[in-house]
N, C-alpha and C positions, 0 to 999 in steps of 0.2 A: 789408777794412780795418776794422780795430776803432771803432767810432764813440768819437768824444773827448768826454769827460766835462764836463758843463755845470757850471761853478764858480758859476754864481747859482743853478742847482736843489742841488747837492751842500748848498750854505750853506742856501739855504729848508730844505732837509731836516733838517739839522742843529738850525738856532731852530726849528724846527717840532718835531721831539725835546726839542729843551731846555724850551719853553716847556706840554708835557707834564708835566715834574717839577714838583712842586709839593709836598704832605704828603710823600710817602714821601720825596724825597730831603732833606727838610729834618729827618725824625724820624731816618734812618738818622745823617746828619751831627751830628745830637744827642745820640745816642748814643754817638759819639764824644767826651764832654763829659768837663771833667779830671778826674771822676773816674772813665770809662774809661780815661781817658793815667794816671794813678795806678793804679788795678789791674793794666793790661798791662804799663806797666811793671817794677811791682814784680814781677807773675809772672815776665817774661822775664828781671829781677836773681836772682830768687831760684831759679828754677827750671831756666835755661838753656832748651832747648827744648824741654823737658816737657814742655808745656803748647801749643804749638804748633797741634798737633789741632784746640785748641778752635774754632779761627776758622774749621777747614774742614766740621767738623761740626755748629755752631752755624747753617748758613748757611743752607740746608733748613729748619728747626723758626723761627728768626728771621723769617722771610720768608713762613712757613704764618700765624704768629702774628700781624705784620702787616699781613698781605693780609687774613685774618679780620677784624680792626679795621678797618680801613678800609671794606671789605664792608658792615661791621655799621651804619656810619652813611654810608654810600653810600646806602644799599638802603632804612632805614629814615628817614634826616634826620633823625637825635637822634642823641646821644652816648651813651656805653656806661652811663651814670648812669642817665638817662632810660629807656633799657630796661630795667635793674633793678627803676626805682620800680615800672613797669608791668608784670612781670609775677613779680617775687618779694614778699616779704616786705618791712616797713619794715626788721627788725634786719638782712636779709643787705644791702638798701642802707644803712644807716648803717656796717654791718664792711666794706662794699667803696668808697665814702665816706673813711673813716676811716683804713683803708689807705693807699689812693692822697696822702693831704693828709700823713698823720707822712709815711711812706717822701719826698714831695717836697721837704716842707721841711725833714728834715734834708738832704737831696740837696743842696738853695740854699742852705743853710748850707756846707756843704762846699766847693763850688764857688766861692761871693765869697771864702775863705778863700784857696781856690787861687791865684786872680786876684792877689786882695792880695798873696800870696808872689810871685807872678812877678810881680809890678810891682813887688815892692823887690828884685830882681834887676837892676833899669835903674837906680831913683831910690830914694835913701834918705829915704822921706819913711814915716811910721807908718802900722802897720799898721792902727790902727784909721779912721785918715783915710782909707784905700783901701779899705777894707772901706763905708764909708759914701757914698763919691764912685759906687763901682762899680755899689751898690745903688739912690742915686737916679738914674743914669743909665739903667739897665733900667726902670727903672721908669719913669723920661718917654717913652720907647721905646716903651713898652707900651702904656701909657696914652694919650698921646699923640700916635701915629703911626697914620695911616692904614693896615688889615688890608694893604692891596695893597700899598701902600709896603712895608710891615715885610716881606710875605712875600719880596720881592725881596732886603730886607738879609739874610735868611737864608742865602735861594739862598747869596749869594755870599760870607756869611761858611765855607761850607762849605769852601773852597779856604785856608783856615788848616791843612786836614789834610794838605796837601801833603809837609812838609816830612819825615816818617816812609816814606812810598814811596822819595822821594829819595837818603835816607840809606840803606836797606837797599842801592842798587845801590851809591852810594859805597864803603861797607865789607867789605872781602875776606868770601866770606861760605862756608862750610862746604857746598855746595848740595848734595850728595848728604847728609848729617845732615841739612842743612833739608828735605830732602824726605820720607827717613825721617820724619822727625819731626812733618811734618804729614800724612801721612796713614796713619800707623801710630800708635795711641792710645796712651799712657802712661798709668799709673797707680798712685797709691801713697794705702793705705789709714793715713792718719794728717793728724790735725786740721787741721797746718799747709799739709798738700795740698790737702784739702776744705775749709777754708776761702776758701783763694784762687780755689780755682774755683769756689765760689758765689761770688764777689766778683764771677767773670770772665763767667761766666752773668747773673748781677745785672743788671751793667752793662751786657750787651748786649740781654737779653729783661725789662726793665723794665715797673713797673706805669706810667710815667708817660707811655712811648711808646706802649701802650694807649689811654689816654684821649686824647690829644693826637692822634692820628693820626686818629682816628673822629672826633673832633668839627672837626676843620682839611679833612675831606672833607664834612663838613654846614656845613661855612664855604663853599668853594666852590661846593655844591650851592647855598646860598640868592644868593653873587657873580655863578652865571651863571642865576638866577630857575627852579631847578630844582623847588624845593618847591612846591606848589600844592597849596591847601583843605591844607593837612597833611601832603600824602604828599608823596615822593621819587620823581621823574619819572627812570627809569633804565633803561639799554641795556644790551644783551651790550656792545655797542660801549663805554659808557663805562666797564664791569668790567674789561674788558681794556686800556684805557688806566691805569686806578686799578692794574692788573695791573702795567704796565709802569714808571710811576714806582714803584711798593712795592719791585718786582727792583732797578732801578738802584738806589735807594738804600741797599735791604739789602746789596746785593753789595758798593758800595763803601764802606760800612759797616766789611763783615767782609775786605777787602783791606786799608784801614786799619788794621783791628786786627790782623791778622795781622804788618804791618808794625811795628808799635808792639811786640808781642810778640819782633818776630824782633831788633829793634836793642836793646832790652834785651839778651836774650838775648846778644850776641855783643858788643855792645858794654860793658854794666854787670858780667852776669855774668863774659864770659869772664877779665875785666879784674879781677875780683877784689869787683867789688862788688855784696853779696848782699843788700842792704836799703836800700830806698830813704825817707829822715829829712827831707829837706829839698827846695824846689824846686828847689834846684842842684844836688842830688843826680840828679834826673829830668834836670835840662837834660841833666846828662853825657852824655845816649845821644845828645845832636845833635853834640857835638863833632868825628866826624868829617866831618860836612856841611860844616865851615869849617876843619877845620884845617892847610888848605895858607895861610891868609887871617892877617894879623896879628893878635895877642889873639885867636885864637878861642876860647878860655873864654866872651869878653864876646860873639861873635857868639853862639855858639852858647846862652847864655843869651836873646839879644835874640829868636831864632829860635822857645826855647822858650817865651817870656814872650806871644809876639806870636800862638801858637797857642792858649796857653791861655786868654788874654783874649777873644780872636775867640772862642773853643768855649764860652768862660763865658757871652757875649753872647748867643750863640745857645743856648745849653740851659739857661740859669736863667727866661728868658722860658715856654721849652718847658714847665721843669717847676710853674711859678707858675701858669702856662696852661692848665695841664691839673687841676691842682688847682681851681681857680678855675670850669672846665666842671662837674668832677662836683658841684662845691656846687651850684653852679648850679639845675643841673639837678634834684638831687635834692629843693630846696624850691622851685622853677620861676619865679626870677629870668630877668631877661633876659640870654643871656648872646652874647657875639659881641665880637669885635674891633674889627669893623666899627663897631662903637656907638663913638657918643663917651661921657664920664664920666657926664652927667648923665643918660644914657639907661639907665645901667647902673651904680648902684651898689653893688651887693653883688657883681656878680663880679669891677669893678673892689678891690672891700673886699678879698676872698678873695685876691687879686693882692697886694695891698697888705701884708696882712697876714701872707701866706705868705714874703713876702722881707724883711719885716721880724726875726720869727721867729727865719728862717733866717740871718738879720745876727745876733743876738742868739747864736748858737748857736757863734759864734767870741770869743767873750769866756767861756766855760766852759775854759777851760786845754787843749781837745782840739789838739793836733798838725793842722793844716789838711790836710798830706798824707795823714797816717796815718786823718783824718778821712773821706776821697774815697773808700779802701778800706773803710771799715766802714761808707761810705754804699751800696757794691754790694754789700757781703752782705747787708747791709739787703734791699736792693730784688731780691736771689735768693731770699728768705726770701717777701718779700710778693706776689711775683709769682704764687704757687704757689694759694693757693685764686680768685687772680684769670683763671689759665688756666681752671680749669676751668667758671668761668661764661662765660667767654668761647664755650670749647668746645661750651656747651650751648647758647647764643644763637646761636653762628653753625650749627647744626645745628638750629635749631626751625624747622618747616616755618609755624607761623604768624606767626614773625616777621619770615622771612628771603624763603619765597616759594620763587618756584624759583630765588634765588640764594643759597637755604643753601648749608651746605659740602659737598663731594661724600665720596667716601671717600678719596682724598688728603689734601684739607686736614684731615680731622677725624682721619686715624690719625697724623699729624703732630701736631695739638695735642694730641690723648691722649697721646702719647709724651714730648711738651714736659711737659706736664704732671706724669705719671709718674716723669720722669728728674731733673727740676729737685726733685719732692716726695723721692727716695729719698738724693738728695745732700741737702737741709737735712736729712733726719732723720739721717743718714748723721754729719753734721758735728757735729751734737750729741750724738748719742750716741760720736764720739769724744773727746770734751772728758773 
């Protein structure tokens, strides 16, 4: 007789898993930020399911790239800035610096932009008053909420990404083309292809889940008194936990995005619409999620409005946050979450002034949607001399120990590296 399954240990095991995630699944779920939902979407309008591939080939080099970061301030208790100072040049830390801060705060621009639009999808109230409301809310968030607290409001704003899974099974769906189609690569050598997929790349292998990821694991390193005299008190054991949150959150990262690709795709494209202008353009692909329901135009706006805000909440924090480390770091401010204002006023400044910036950057006449898109080619463009310092710091035997990269991880970020460099050059030189 089969022994019966203990429903208080099945649940311990469970919050015992769950309370594992911590960095990784909060960077993967930020990554998902509306300017992911704005690039995937538009790819899966414009492209049908092209572009498909991407989510299942991305997900290997996503999760090499990282696991590296995370590694890098596991192992060492500094942030990826910090490594720079100490062991390059001032100019390659001010151009890696200087990267990470434009590439963000146009990012926060784009993003409160987003937010704005899909909260005048509910309420007709100006777009500049949303733009300002959205921006001091993050910011008291920030500022002023306890590192533990806040990291728990992430956790759970991640379950905003729901509603994209959902809808894929809702909607009659092609399954043999969709399978084709993801794992047999497409490809078409002209601008408007290369450009979406560094949009698509951008937004998934970004410089700002880099910094954020490594310095949110020297966050926890110092929350459970890991650092000592300076150094980083580290296990195989806790590599492989830091292993396990980086997977689950990459993976369901790239299941999200695959999802977000596919209801475009079947939903925008097949239907006829091949550019996405407006948020209510984007909401369209949830329509089928609601439309056995009355009004669902308005559910299905509420659905996408209620995602985009949740993912604004959670990833303009992310990308402020991450900017705000590498200054940090780079002129050796105190920098931590955990600090309240007065203990930290330059990283809270960098915070401040990153999402101010990036408020400021939706009053130039740019399209907030069309905005999100050229904030991930952006961040495909920048990402690219950022891998390769990456790649060299998580493979430096003085810095890393013997928990450098082995030869998995490093011919995965070489390739990362290489693939992401030959498409931006790729895209330019089709222009």
């Amino acid at each position: 007789m089969l022994p019966t399954p203990n429903k208080k240990s099945t649940k311990r095991k469970f919050w015992k898993f769950f309370t594992l995630l911590g960095p990784g699944l909060t960077t993967g779920a930020a990554d998902d930020d509306p300017s992911g939902i704005a690039t995937y979407s538009q790819t899966g309008a414009q492209f049908g399911y092209g572009q498909l591939w991407t989510a299942l080939y991305m997900l290997p080099f996503m999760t090499a790239v990282q696991e590296a970061c995370a590694r890098i301030g596991l192992v060492t208790g500094k942030g990826i800035a910090a490594i720079v100072k100490e062991h390059y040049s001032r100019t390659v830390l001010y151009a890696v610096v200087g990267l990470v801060v434009v590439a963000n705060t146009i990012n926060i621009g784009a993003d409160i932009g987003a937010m704005a639009s899909a909260a005048q999808l509910l309420i007709p109230v100006n777009f500049t008053f949303l733009t300002l409301f959205f921006t001091a809310v993050i910011l008291v968030l920030e500022i002023f909420t306890n590192y533990k607290v806040y990291s728990k409001i992430l956790k759970w704003l991640a379950l905003a990404l729901l509603a994209y899974p959902i809808t894929v099974f809702i909607v009659k769906q092609p399954w043999l083309t969709v399978l084709k189609a993801t794992v047999i690569p497409h490809f078409e050598f002209n601008f408007a292809f290369l450009f979406i997929i560094i949009g698509v790349v951008g937004t998934t292998i970004s410089p700002y889940m880099f910094f954020w990821e490594a310095s949110q694991e020297v966050e926890e390193q110092k929350e459970k008194h890991r650092i000592k005299n300076g150094r980083s008190i580290v296990t195989w054991d806790r590599i492989r936990s830091m292993r396990l949150d980086n997977n689950a959150g990459m993976i369901i990262s790239e299941i999200t995005t695959w999802c977000i690709l596919l209801v475009g795709a079947t939903v925008l494209h097949n239907s006829g619409v091949r550019d996405i202008n407006t948020a209510a353009d984007a909401a369209k692909a949830l329509e089928p999620l609601v439309n056995s329901f009355p009004n669902a135009g308005f559910l299905a706006k509420l659905i996408f409005s209620i995602g985009i805000i949740g993912l604004g909440l959670l990833a303009v924090p992310v990308l402020s946050g991450s900017a705000a480390y590498a200054v940090a770091e780079a002129v050796n401010w105190k920098a931590s979450l955990n600090f309240k204002l007065k203990q930290a006023h330059g990283f809270y400044g960098v915070i401040t002034i990153a999402s101010i910036i990036g408020l400021m950057i939706n009053f130039i006449g740019i399209d907030p949607v069309k905005a999100l898109i050229y904030a991930a080619v952006l961040n495909g463009v920048a990402a690219v001399p950022l891998l390769f310092l990456i790649a060299k710091i998580a493979r430096n035997k003085n810095i890393m120990g013997e928990y450098r990269s082995g030869w998995l991880s490093t011919g995965l970020l070489w390739f990362t590296f290489v693939a992401m460099g030959a498409a931006a050059v790729a895209m330019f030189f089709t222009i």
